[in-house]
Structure formats: structure tokens, C-alpha cells
TIGU-80267 format. One record per residue (C-alpha): residue number from 1; residue in three letters; z, y, x negated. Coordinates in Angstrom, 2 decimals. Layout:
<fiza n="NUM" res="Ala" Z="Z" Y="Y" X="X"/>
...
END
This chain:
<fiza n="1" res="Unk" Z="-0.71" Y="8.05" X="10.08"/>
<fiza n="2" res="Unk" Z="2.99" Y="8.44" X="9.30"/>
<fiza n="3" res="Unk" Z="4.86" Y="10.71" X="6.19"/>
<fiza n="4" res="Unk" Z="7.96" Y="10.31" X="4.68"/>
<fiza n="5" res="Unk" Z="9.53" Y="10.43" X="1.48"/>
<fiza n="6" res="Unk" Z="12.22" Y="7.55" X="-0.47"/>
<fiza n="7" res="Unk" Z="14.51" Y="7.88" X="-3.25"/>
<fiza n="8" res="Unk" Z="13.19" Y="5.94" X="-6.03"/>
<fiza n="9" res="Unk" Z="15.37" Y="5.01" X="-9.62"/>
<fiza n="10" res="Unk" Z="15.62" Y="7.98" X="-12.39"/>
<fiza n="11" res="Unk" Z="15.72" Y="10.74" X="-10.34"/>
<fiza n="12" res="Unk" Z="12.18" Y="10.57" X="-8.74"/>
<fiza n="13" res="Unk" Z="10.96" Y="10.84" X="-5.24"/>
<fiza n="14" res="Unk" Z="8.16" Y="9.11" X="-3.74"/>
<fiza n="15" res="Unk" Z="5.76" Y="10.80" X="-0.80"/>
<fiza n="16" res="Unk" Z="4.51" Y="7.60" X="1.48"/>
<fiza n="17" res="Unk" Z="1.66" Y="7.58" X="3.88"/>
<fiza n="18" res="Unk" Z="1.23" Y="5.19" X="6.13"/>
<fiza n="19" res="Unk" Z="-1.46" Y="4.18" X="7.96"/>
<fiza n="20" res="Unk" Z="-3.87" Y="0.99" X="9.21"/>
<fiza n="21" res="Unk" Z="-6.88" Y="-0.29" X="6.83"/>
<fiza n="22" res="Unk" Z="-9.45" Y="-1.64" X="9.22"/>
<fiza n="23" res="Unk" Z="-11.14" Y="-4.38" X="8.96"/>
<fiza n="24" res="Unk" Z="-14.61" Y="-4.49" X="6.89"/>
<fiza n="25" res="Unk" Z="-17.75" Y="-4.71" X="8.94"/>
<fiza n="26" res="Unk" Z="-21.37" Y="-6.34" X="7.03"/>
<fiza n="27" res="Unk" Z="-23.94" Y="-4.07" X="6.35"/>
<fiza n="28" res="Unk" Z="-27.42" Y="-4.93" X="5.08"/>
<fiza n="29" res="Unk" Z="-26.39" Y="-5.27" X="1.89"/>
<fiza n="30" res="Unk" Z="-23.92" Y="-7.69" X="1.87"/>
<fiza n="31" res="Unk" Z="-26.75" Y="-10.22" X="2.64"/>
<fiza n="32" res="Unk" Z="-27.25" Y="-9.65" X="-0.59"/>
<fiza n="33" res="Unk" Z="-23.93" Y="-10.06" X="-2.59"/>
<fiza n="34" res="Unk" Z="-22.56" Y="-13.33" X="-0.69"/>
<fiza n="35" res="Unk" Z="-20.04" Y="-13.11" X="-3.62"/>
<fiza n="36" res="Unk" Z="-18.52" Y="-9.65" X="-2.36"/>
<fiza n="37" res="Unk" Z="-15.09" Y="-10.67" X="-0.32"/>
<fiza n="38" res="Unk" Z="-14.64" Y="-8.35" X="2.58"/>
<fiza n="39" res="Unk" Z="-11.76" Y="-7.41" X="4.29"/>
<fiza n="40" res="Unk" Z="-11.37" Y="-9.75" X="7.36"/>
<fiza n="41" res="Unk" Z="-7.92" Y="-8.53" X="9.05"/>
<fiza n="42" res="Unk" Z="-6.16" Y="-5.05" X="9.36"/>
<fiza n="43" res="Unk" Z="-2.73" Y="-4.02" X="7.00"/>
<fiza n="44" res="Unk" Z="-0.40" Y="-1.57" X="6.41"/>
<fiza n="45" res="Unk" Z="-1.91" Y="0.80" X="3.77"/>
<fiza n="46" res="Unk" Z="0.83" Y="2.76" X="1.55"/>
<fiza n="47" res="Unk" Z="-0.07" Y="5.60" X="-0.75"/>
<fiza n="48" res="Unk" Z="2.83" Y="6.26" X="-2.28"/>
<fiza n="49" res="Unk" Z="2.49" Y="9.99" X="-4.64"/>
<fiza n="50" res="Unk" Z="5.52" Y="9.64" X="-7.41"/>
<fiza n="51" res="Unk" Z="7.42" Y="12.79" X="-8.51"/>
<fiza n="52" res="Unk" Z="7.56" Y="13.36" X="-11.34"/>
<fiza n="53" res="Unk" Z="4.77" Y="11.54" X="-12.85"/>
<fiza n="54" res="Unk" Z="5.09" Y="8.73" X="-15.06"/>
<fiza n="55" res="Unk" Z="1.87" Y="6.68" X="-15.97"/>
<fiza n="56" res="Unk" Z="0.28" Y="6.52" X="-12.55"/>
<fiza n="57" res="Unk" Z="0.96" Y="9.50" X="-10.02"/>
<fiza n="58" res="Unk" Z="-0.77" Y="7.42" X="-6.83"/>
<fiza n="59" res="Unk" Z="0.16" Y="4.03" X="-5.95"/>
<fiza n="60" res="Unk" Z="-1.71" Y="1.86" X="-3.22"/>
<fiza n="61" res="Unk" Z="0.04" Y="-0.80" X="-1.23"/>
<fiza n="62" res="Unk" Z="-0.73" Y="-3.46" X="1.35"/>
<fiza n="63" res="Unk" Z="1.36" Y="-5.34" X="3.54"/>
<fiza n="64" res="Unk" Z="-0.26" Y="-7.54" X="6.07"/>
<fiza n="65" res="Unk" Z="0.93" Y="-7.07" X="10.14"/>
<fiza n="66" res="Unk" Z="3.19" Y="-10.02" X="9.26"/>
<fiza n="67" res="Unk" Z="4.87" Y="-7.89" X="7.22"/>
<fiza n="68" res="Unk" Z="4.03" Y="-10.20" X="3.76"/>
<fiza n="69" res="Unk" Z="3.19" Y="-8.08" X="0.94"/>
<fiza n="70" res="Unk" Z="0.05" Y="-8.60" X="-1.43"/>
<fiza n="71" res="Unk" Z="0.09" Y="-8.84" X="-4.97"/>
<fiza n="72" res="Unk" Z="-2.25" Y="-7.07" X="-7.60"/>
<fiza n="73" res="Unk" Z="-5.84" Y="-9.58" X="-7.21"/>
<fiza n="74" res="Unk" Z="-4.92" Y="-9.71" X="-3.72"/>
<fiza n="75" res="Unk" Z="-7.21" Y="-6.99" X="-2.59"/>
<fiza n="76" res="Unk" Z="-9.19" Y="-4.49" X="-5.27"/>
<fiza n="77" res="Unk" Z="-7.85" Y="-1.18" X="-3.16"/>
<fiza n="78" res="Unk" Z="-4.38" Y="-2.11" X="-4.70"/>
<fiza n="79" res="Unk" Z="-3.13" Y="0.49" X="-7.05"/>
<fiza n="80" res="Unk" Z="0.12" Y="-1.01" X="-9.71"/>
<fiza n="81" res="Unk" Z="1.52" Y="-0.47" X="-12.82"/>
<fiza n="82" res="Unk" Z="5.35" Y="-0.89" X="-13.44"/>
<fiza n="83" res="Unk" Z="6.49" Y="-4.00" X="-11.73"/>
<fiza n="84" res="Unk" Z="9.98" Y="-2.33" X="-11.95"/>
<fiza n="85" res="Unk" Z="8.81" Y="0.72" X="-10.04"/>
<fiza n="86" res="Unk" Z="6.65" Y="-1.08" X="-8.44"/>
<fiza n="87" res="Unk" Z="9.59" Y="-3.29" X="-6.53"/>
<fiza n="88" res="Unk" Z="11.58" Y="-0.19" X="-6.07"/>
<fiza n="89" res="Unk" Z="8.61" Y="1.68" X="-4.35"/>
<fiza n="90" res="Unk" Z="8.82" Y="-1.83" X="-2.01"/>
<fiza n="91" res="Unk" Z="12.28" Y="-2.15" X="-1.68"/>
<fiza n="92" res="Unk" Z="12.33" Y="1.65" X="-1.20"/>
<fiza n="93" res="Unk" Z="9.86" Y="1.05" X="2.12"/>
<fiza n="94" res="Unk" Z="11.27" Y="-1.74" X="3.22"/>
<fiza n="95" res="Unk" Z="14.69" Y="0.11" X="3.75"/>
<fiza n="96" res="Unk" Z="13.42" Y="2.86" X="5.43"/>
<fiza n="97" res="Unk" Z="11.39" Y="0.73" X="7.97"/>
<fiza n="98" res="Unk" Z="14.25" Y="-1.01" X="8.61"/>
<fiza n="99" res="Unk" Z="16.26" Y="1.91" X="9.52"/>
<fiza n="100" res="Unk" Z="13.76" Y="3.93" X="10.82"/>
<fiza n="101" res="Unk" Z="11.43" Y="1.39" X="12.49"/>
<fiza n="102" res="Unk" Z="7.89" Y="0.85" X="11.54"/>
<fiza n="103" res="Unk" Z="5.16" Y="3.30" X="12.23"/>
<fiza n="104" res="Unk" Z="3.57" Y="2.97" X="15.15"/>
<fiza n="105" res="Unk" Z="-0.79" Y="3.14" X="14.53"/>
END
């Protein structure tokens, strides 16, 4: 798991974690709920913690190990609200892996 923090519009700071969302395995009960969609190949998770707080103070983020990022209906762990923010928070982390490198997991 990797920490850092990026410079976001109007004066606010973001506090991103990184880390790798494994793959689902079936249980029992999925035998059950065929309808349930699992997670069949690791991302890049991103909780990003905003400073100060507008409407959400935690947002969730996937990008896949292609480096594609998913959209809200993509996956029910994702966390959005402001597509403005929400771009910035992207842009933001795409930046700083760019100068930095990516995290290694």
C-alpha cells in the first residue's frame, strides 16, 4: 500500500491510498445468487480522503492494470459524486504517477 497526497482545485488537498483489490473467490453462496457479478481480475484501488470536506469526504477509485479507468456502474465499490472533482482527483493521480512512477504492490 502506497500514501501520498495531490493538490486538488479550491484550495483542497486530497490523501490517496493505493493499493491492489484482489480478485473475488465463490463461496457457497454464490451458488445461490448466479446474478451477483464478482470481481474476476485485480485493479488499482484509490481512496482518496478530501480536505476540506465538501459533499463526500472518501472517494473510491479503480483503474484496471492497463491503466483504463472505470466509470460509476462499473464496479459497486466505486465511490463518486462531482464529476468536476471527480476528474481532478484523476487527473490529480495520473500526474503524480507519471512523475513519481506507479506503486509498486
Amino acid at each position: 500500500m502506497a500514501q501520498y497526497f495531490i493538490k486538488l482545485p479550491n484550495n483542497r488537498r486530497g490523501n490517496v491510498k493505493t493499493g491492489v483489490r484482489k480478485k473475488d473467490k465463490r463461496s457457497f453462496m454464490d451458488l445461490f445468487s448466479p446474478s451477483k457479478k464478482l470481481n474476476k481480475e485485480e485493479k488499482i484501488a484509490y481512496i482518496v480522503e478530501v480536505e476540506p470536506i465538501s459533499d463526500v469526504r472518501e472517494y473510491r477509485l479503480l483503474k484496471t492494470k492497463e491503466g483504463q479507468w472505470l466509470n460509476d456502474g462499473d464496479d459497486k465499490w466505486l465511490c463518486h459524486a462531482e464529476p468536476v472533482l471527480n476528474s481532478a482527483i484523476k487527473k490529480a493521480i495520473d500526474e503524480h504517477e507519471t512523475v513519481n512512477g506507479k506503486p509498486s504492490f
